[in-house]
N, C-alpha and C positions, 0 to 999 in steps of 0.2 A: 146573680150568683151569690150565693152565701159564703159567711166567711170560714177559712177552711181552718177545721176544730183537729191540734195535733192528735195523733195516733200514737196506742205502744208501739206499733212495725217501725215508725219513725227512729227508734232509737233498738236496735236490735243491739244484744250487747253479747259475745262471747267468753263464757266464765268458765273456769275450770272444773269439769264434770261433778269433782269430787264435793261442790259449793253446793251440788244441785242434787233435791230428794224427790222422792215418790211423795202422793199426799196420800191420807189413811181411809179415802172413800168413794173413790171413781169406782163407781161400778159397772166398767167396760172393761170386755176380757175379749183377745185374739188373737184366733189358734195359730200352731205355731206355721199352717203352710203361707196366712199373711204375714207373720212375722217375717217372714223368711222374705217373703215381697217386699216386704219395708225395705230390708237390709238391700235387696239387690238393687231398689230405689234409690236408696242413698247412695250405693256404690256408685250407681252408673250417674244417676243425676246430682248426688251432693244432697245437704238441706235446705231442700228450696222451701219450708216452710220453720218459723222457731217455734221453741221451746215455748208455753206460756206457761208463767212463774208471779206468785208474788213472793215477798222479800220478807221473811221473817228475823229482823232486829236481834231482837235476842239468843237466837242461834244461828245470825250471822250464815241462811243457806237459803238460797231459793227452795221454795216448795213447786212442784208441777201442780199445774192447771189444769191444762190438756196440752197432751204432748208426751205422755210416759213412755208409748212405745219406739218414741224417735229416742230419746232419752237411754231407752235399752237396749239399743241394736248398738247405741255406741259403746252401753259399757259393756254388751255382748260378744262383739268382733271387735278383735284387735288392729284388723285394718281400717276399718271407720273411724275407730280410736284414735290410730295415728296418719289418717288423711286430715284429723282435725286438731291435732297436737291436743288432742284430749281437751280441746275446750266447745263446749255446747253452745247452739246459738240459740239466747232465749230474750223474750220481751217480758216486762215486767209490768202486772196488772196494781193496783191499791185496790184490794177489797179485803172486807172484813169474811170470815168462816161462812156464815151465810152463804154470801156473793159468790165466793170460791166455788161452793158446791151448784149454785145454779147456773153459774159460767160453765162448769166443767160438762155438765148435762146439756147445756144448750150446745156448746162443743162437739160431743158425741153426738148428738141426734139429728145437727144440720148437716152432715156429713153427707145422708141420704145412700142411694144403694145404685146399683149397676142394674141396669136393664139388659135381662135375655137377647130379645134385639138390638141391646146396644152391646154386649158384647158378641153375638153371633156375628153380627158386621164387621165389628173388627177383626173377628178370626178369619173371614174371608178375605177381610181385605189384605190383611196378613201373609194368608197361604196365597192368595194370588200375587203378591210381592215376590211369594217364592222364602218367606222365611217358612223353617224347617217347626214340624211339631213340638220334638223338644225343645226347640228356643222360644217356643210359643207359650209352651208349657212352663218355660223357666221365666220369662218376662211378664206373663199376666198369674204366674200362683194360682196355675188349672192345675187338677189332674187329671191325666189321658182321659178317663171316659167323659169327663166333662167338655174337652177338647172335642170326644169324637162326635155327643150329643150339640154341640154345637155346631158342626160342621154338618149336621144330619139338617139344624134347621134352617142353614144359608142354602141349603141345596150347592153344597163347596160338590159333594158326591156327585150332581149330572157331571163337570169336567172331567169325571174318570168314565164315560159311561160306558165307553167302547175299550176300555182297557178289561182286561181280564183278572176279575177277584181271585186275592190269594189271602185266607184266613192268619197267615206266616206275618203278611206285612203287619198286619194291626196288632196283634198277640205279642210279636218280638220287641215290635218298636214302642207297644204300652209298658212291658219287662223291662228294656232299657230304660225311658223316661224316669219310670216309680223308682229305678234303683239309683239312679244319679239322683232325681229331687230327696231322696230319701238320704242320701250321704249329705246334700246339701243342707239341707231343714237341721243335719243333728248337730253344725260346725263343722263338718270336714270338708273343707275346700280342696 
C-alpha cells in the first residue's frame, strides 16, 4: 500500500456564510426545479457534501470552486440558514486563477447524468413502496408528466390493469402536484 497523501475533505472547515463568495466564471446554470431539489436535499439530508473554496488573502473571503448552488440554497432559505447557524461547510483548495477555473469544470462535468432506466426503476420501486406521486414528485424534482412517462416505461401501468381508468385521477392529481411544486419552487413553504 502507499502512503496516504492528506486530502482537503480532511480538514472541512465551517465559516460564516458571509466570508464566502461566488467566483466570476462557472459556467453552470440550474433551473430553478433542481434548485428546489437541492434545497429539499439539504433539508432532509443536511450537507453531506462541502463547499470547495480557495482562500483569497487580501479580501480575507473564500471564493467558490464548485459548490455555488449548495452555497445558495443557504443564503436562499432561511431554514437552511438557521439549521446551520449560518456557517457553510467548505474545504479549501491552493490554486492559482487558472487551476480554479479547470477544477470548477472538471467539477461540473464528472458529475455525469441520470439514466432513464435508472430513474424509471426507482419510480417503481417507489410506487411499489406505496410512496405517493406527489411525494415522488417532491423528492426526485420530476414533473407529473415526467413521473407519468416514467411509469409508462417500468410498465408500473400492468399493476392497475384490471382496475378501471378514470381520465379525473391523472388530470386532478397532475393540477394538484404542479400547484404545490409551484408554491414550493417560488419560497413559499
Amino acid at each position: 500500500m502507499g502512503s496516504y497523501k492528506k486530502q482537503p475533505v480532511d480538514n472541512v472547515m465551517r465559516v460564516d456564510i458571509s466570508k464566502v463568495e461566488a467566483n466570476d466564471y462557472n459556467p453552470n446554470m440550474v433551473a430553478d426545479r433542481e434548485m428546489y431539489l437541492l434545497y429539499i436535499s439539504i433539508k432532509h439530508d443536511g450537507y453531506t457534501q462541502p463547499v470547495v473554496t480557495v482562500y483569497d488573502k487580501e479580501r480575507d473571503k473564500y471564493i467558490i470552486v464548485d459548490g455555488f448552488h449548495r452555497y445558495l440554497v443557504m443564503k436562499k432559505y432561511k431554514d437552511i440558514y438557521e439549521m446551520n447557524d449560518g456557517k457553510l461547510p467548505i474545504v479549501v483548495l491552493d490554486k492559482d486563477i487558472t487551476e480554479r477555473m479547470a477544477s470548477t469544470v472538471r467539477h461540473n462535468r464528472a458529475r455525469g447524468k441520470h439514466t432513464i432506466d435508472g430513474m424509471s426503476n426507482l419510480v417503481f420501486t417507489m410506487l411499489k413502496n406505496g410512496v405517493s406521486e406527489e411525494e415522488i414528485c417532491n423528492q426526485l424534482g420530476l414533473e407529473p408528466d415526467e413521473l407519468v412517462r416514467l411509469k409508462y416505461l417500468t410498465g408500473f401501468e400492468k399493476i392497475f390493469k384490471d382496475i378501471e381508468y378514470r381520465k379525473a385521477w391523472e388530470v386532478d392529481n397532475q393540477i394538484r402536484i404542479k400547484k404545490n411544486m409551484h408554491k414550493k419552487t417560488n419560497g413559499k413553504n
